[in-house]
Wavefront OBJ file of the C-alpha trace (Angstrom):
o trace
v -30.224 -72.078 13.689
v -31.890 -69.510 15.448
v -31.027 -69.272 19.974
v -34.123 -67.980 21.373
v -33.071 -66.773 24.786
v -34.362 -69.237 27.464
v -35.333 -66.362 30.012
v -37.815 -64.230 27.600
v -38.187 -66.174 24.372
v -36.653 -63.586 22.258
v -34.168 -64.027 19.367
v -30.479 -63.558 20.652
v -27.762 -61.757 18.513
v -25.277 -64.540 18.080
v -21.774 -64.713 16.789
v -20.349 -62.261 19.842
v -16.792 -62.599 20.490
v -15.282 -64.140 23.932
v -12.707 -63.067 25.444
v -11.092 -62.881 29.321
v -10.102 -59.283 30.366
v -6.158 -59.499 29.404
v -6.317 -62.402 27.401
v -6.893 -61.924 23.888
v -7.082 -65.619 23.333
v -10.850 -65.692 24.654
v -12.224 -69.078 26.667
v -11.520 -72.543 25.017
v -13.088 -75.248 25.557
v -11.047 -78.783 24.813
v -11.646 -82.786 25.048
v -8.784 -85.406 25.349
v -9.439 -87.763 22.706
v -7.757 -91.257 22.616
v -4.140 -91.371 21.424
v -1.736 -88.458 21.513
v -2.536 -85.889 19.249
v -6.498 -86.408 19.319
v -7.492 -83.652 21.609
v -10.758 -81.805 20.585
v -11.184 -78.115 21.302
v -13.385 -75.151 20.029
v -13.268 -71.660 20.297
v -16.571 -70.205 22.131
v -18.597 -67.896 20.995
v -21.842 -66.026 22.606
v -25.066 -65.647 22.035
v -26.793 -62.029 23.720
v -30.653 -61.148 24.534
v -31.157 -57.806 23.417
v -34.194 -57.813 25.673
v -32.906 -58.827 29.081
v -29.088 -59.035 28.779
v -29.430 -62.863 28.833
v -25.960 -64.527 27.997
v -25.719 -67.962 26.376
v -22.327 -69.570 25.270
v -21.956 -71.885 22.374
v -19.720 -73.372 20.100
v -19.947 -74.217 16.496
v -17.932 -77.125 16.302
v -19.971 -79.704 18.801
v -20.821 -82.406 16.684
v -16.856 -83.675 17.117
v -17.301 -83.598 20.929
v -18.526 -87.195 21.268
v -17.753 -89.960 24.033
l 1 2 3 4 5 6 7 8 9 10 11 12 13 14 15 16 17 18 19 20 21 22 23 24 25 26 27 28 29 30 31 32 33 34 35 36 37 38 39 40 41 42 43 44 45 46 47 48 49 50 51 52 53 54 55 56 57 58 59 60 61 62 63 64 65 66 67
């Protein structure tokens, strides 16, 4: 699927890596499920504008993030 950045309408370079300056683990982004060991979480990725520097974060896995 192609992210089309929302701010100029041009294709985005996606698969970038996220991380926080120190922490190598990057942003997570997690759901308590029901029970004890049914917690949900995804690594995020990015998605950059090569035009205008737009950011967009995503992750791949957000089809198991349901209510």
């Amino acid at each position: 699927m192609k992210r089309i950045c929302n701010q100029c309408q041009t294709e985005m370079i996606e698969e970038c890596k996220v991380t926080v300056e120190g922490d190598l683990s990057g942003i997570k982004i997690s759901q308590k499920g029901k029970g004890f060991f049914n917690n949900i979480s995804a690594k995020t990725k990015a998605a950059i504008c090569p035009n205008c520097g737009y950011v967009a974060f995503y992750i791949d896995e957000y089809k198991e993030f349901k209510k």
